[in-house]
C-alpha positions as CSV (number, residue, x, y, z in Angstrom):
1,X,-73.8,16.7,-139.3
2,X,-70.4,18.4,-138.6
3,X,-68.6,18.8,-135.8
4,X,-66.9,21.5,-134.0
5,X,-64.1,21.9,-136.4
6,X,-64.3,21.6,-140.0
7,X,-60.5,21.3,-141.5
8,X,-59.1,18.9,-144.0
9,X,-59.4,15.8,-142.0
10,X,-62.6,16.2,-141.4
11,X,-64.2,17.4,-144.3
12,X,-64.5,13.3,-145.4
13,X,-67.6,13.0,-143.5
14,X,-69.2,15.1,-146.3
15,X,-67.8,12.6,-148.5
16,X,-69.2,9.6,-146.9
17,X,-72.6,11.3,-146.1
18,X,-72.4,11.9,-149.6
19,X,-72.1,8.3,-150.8
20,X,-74.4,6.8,-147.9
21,X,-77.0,9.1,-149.0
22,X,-76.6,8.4,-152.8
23,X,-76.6,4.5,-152.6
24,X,-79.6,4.6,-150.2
25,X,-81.6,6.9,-153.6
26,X,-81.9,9.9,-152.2
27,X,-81.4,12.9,-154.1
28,X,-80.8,15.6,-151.7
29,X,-78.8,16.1,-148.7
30,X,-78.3,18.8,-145.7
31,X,-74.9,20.0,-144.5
32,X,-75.4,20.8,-141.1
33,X,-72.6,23.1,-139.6
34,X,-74.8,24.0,-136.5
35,X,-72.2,22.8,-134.0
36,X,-69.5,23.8,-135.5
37,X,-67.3,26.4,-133.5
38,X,-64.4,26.5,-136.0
39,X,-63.7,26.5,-139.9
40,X,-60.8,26.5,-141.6
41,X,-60.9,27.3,-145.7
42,X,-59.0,24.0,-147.0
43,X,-61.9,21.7,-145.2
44,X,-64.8,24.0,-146.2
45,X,-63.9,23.8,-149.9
46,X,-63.4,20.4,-150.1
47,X,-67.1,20.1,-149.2
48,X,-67.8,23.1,-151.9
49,X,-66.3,21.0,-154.4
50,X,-68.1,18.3,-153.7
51,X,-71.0,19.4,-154.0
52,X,-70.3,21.2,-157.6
53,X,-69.9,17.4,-159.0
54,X,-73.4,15.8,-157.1
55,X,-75.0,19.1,-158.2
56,X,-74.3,18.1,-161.6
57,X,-75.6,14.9,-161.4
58,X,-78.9,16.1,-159.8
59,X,-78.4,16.4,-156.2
60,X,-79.0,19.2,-154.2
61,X,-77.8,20.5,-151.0
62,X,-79.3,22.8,-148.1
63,X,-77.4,24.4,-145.3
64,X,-77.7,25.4,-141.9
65,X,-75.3,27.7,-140.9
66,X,-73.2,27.4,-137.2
67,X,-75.1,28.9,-134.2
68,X,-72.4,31.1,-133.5
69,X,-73.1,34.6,-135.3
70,X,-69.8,35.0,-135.9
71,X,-68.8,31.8,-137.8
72,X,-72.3,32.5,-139.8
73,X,-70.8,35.7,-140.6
74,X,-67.5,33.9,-141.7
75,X,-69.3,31.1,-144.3
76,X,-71.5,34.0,-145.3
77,X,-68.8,36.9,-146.0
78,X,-66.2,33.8,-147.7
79,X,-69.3,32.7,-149.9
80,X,-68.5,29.1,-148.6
81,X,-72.8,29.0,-148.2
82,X,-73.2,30.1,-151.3
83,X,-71.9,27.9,-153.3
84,X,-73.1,25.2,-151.6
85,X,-76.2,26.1,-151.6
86,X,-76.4,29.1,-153.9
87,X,-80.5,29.4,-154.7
88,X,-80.7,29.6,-150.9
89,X,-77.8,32.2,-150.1
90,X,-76.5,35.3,-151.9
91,X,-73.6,35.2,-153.4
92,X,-71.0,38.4,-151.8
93,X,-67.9,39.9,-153.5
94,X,-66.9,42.0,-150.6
95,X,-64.5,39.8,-148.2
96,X,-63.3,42.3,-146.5
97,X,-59.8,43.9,-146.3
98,X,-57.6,40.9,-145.8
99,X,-59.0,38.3,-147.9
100,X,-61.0,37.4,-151.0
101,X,-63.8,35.2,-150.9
102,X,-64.3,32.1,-152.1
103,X,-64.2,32.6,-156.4
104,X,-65.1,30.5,-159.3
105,X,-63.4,30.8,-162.5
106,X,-63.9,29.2,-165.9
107,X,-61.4,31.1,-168.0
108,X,-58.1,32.4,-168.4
109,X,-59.9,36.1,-168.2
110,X,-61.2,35.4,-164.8
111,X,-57.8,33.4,-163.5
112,X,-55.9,36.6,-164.7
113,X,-58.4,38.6,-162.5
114,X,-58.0,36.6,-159.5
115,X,-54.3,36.8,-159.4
116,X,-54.3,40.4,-160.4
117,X,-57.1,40.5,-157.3
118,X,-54.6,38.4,-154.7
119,X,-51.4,40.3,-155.6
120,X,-53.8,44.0,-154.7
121,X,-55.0,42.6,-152.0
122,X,-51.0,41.7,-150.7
123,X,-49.9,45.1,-151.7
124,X,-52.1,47.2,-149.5
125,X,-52.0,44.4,-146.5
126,X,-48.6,44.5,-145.6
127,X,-45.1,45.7,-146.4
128,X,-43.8,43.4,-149.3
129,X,-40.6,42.9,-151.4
130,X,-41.0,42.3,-154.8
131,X,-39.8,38.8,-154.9
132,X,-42.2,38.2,-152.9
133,X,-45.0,39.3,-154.9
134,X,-43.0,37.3,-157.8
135,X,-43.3,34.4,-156.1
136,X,-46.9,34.7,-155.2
137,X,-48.0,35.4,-158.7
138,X,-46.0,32.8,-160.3
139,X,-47.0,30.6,-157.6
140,X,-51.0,31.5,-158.3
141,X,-50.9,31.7,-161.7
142,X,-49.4,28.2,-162.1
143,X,-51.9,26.2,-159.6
144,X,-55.0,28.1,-160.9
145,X,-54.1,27.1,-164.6
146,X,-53.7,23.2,-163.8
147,X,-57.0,23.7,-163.2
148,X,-58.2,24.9,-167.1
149,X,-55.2,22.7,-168.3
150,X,-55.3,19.4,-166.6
151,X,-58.6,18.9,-164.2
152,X,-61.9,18.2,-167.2
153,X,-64.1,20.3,-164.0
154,X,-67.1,21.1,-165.8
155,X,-67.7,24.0,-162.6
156,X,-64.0,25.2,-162.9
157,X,-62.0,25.7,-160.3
158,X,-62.4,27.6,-156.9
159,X,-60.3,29.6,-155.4
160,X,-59.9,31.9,-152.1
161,X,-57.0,33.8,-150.4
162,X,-56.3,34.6,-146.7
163,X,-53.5,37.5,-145.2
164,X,-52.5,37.1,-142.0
165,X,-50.9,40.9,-141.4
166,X,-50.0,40.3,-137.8
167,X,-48.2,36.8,-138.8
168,X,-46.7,37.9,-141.5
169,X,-48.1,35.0,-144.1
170,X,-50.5,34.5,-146.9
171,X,-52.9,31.3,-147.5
172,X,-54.7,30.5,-150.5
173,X,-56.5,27.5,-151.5
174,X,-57.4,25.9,-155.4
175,X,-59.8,23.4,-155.3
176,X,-61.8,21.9,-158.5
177,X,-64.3,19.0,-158.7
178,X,-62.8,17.3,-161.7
179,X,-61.3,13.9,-162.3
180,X,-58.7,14.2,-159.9
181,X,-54.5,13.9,-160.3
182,X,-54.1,10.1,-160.3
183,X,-56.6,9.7,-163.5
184,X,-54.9,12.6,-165.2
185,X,-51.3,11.0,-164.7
186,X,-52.3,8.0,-165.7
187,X,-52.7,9.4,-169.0
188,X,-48.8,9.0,-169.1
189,X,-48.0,6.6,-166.3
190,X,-50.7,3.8,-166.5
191,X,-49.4,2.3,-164.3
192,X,-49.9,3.9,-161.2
193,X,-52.2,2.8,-159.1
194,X,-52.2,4.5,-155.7
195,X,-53.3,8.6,-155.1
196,X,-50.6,9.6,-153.1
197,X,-48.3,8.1,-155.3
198,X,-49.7,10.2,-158.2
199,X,-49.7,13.4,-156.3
200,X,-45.9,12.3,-155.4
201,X,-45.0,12.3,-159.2
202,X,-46.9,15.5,-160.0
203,X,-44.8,17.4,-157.7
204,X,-41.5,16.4,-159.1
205,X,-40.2,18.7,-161.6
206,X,-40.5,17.9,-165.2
207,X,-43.3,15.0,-164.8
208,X,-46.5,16.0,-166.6
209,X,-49.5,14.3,-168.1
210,X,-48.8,16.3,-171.6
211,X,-46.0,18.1,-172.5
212,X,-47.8,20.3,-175.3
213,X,-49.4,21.4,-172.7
214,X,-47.4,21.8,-169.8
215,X,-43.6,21.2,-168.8
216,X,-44.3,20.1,-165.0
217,X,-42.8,22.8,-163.3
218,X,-45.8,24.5,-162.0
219,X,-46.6,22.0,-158.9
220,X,-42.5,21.4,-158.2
221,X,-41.9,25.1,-158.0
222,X,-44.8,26.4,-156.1
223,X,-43.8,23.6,-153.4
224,X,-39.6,25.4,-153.9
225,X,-41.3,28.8,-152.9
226,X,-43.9,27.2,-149.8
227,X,-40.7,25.8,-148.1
228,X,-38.5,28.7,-149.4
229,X,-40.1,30.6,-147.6
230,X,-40.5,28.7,-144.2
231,X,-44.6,27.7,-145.4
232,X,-46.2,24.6,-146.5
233,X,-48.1,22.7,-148.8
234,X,-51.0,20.6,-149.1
235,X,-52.1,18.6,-152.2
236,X,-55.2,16.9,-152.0
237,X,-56.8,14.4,-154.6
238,X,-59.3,11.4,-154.6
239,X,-58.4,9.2,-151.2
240,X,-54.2,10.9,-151.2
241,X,-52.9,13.3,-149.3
242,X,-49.3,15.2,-149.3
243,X,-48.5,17.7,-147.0
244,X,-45.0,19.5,-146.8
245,X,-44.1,21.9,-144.0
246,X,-40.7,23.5,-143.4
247,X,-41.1,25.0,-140.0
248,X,-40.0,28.8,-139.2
249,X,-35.6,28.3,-138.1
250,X,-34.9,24.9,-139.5
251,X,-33.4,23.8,-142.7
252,X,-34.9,21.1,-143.6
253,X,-39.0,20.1,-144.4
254,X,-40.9,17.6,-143.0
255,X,-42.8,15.6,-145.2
256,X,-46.5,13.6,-144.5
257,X,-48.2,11.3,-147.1
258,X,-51.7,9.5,-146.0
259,X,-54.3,7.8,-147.4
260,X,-57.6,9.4,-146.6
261,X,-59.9,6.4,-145.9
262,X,-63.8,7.4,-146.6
263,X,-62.6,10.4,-148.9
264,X,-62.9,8.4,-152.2
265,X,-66.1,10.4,-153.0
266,X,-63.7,13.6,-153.4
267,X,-62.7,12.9,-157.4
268,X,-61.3,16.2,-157.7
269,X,-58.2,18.4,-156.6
270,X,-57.3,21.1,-153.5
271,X,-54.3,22.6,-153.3
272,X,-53.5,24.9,-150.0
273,X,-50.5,26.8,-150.1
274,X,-49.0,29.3,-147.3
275,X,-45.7,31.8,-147.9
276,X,-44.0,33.0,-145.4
277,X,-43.6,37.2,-146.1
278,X,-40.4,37.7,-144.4
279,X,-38.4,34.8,-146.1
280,X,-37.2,36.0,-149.5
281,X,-37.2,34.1,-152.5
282,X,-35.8,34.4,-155.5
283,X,-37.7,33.1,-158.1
284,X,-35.0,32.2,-160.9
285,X,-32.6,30.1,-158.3
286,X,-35.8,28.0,-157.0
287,X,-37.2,27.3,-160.4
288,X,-33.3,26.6,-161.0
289,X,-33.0,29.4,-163.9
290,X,-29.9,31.1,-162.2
291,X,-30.2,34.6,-160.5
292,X,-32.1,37.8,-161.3
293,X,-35.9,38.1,-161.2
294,X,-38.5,38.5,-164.0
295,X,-37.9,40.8,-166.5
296,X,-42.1,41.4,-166.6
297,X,-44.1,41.1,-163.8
298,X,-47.7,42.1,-162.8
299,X,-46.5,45.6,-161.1
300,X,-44.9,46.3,-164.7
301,X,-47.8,45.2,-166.2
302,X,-50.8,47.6,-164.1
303,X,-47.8,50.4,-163.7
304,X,-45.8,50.7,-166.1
305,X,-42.2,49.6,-166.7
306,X,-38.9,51.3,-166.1
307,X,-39.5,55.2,-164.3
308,X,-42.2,56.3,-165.8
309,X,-44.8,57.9,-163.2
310,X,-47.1,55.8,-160.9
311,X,-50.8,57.1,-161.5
312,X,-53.2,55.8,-159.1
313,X,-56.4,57.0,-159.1
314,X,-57.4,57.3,-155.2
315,X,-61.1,57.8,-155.5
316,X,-61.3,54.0,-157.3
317,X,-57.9,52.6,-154.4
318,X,-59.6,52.9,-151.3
319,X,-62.8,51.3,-149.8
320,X,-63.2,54.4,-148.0
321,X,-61.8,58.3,-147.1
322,X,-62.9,58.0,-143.0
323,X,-61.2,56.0,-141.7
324,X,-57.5,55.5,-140.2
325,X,-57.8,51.6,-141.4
326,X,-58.9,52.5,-144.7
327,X,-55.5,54.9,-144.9
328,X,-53.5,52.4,-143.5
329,X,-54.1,50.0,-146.4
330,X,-53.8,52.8,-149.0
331,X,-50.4,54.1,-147.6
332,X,-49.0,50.2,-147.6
333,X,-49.6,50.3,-150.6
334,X,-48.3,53.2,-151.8
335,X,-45.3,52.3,-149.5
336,X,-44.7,49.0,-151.2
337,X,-44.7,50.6,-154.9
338,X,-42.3,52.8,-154.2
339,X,-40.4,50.4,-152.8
340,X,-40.8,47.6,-155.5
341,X,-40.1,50.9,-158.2
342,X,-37.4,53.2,-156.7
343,X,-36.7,55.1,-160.0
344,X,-40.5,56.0,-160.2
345,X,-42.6,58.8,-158.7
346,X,-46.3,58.4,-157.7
347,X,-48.9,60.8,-158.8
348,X,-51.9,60.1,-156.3
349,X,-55.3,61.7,-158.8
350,X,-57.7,62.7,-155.9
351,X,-60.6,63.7,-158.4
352,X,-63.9,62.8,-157.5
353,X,-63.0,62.0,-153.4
354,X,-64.8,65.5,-152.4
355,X,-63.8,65.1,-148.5
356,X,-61.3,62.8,-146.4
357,X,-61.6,62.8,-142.6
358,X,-58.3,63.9,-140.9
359,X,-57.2,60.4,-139.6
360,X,-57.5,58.8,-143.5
361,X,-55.4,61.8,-144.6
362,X,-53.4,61.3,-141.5
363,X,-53.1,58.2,-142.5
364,X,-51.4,58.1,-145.9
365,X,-49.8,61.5,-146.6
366,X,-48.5,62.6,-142.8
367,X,-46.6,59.3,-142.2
368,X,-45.7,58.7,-145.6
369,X,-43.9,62.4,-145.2
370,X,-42.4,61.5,-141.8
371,X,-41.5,57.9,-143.3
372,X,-40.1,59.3,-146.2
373,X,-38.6,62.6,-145.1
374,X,-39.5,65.9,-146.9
375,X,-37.2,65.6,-149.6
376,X,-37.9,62.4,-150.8
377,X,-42.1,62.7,-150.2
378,X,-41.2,66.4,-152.4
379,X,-39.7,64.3,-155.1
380,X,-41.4,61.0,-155.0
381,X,-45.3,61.6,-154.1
382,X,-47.5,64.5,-155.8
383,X,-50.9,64.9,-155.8
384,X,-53.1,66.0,-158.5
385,X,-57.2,67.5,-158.6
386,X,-57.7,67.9,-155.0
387,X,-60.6,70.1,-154.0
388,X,-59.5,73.0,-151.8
389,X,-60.9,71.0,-148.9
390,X,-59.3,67.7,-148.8
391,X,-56.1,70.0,-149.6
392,X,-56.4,72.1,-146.3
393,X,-57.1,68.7,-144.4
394,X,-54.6,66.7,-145.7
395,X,-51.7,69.8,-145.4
396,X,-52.8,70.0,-141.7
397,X,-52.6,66.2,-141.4
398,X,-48.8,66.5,-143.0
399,X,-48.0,69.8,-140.7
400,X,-49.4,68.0,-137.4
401,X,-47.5,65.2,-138.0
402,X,-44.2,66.6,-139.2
403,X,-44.3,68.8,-135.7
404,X,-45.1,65.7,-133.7
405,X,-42.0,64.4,-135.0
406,X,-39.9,66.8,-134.4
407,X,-40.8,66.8,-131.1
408,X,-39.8,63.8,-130.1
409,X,-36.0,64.4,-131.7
410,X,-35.7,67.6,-129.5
């Protein structure tokens, strides 16, 4: 049974429940979250992860969900029930608009989607310099592919990402059920003996298990860019625990290594990472390349390089044409490739979106020509195959707008 809160310190009572339940020859066990008032994604995956590896030795797991709706809602919506109990609870790949639910991947294919997924999900969220999203794909791509590269997890890894608009930051958390960091060091440095201490030398830069496989940058630099920009980091494996932190105003980061007693059972990995938006960093001074940013990055790669056009198809962008949240998202992210692409134009395709309501076209195209000024929004935004209808809204939208403006510079 679980308490109120479920975190990363006390996700070990899975792992001893686990163990008790195991030596005493049963072969299933219940996860009981019905007190619990509070969840947080870096304990709740831990417990995921641990049941992927005693699911694949034959036990099996049922869950009752919190009493409070909401929190059901919340292991429902991030498919945290599903996956530890997936026979008994559908699987969901709607999170919402501000985060993606909990994922499993196998593959490079489906690594590259959930990266390309995160970095979407960033650029309609919330205003965004590019080196930020720089550092958030290098950042992702790098932890997720330990996971293929390094971890033997028959399951794969899991992942899940979290925006928090109002505070400016974005979570996400890798977790796998495989051997763990101190047996896959040891492959190198046999003679290390403790957890922490192995998780210690896998975030230096240049230690690695195999260099044909890997030069050891990817767990160094990701920790650069979490303190960079004024976040943290967590690495979790077998009974060790590392957690970095450089708090918001000071220059220096605070470091915490522990030994989690009665969280041997969890063999595997988790990684919990959180940027900070507003602090900018440039991805070729951490990763100590010198200046400049990448010459090819995931907006050249879904839009094009150089100034050629923008085309985004609007009817496949938004989750929706009726609402002023919907719009919101869809004009961030409009906002942000403009931004991130200054010598390019966007062509917004509105074929097959027969109607908008007038706060979605509100929304996007009246504050986007108020934000912009006429000139520019001439210049830089077009639309193409509009019906006649969503036309006359969306001109009213940019004419009611544009007057409301002007009225408040009389």
């Amino acid at each position: 049974m679980f308490g109120k809160k479920v975190d990363s310190a006390t996700a070990k009572d899975a792992f001893r429940a686990a163990a008790k339940a195991r030596s005493e020859g049963f072969t299933g066990l219940t996860l009981d979250f019905e007190a619990t008032t509070r969840a947080y994604p870096e304990g709740v995956i831990q417990v995921v992860a641990l049941t992927d590896r005693l699911r694949a030795s034959g036990m099996h797991f049922d869950v009752i969900l919190p009493r409070d709706r909401s929190l059901q809602g919340v292991f429902e919506a991030n498919n945290w029930a599903h996956f530890m109990s997936p026979l008994l609870h559908a699987k969901t790949s709607d999170g919402g608009d501000r985060h993606l639910p909990l994922r499993r991947y196998g593959t490079a294919q489906e690594q590259k989607q959930i990266v390309d997924d995160a970095l979407e999900l960033l650029l309609h969220q919330m205003k965004v310099e590019r080196p930020v999203l720089h550092a958030l794909e290098w950042s992702l791509n790098e932890i997720t592919d330990n996971v293929l590269n390094h971890a033997e997890a028959s399951e794969g890894g899991l992942v899940q990402i979290v925006t928090y608009r109002e505070k400016r930051r974005i979570q996400f958390v890798v977790a796998d059920s495989g051997r763990g960091i101190l047996a896959s060091m040891r492959e190198t440095q046999p003679k290390l003996k403790k957890h922490t201490d192995a998780i210690g030398e896998a975030m230096k830069q240049g230690v690695t298990r195999n260099r044909e496989i890997g030069q050891g940058n990817g767990l160094a630099g990701a920790l650069r860019i979490a303190t960079g920009s004024n976040g943290s980091m967590t690495i979790l494996s077998g009974a060790g625990e590392i957690r970095v932190i450089r708090p918001p105003g000071s220059a220096k980061h605070q470091h915490h290594a522990d030994v989690r007693r009665g969280a041997e059972g969890f063999a595997g990995t988790m990684v919990f990472m959180e940027l900070g938006i507003d602090r900018l960093v440039n991805l070729e001074e951490v990763l100590n390349f010198g200046k400049g940013g990448p010459d090819f990055d995931y907006l050249d790669a879904a839009y094009g390089e150089g100034s050629e056009d923008i085309r985004l198809d609007v009817s496949e962008e938004s989750v929706g044409f009726g609402s002023r949240a919907a719009g919101d998202a869809f004009r961030t992210k409009i906002d942000n490739l403009l931004r991130a692409k200054p010598q390019s134009a966007i062509v917004l395709d509105w074929t097959g979106v027969p109607l908008v309501s007038s706060s979605f076209a509100d929304e996007v195209l009246g504050r986007l020509f108020v934000d912009l000024g006429p000139v520019t929004f001439t210049s830089r935004v077009r639309s193409v195959g509009m019906e006649k209808l969503v036309r006359q809204i969306t001109d009213q939208a940019i004419l009611q707008r544009a007057s409301q403006a002007l009225a408040r510079h009389r």
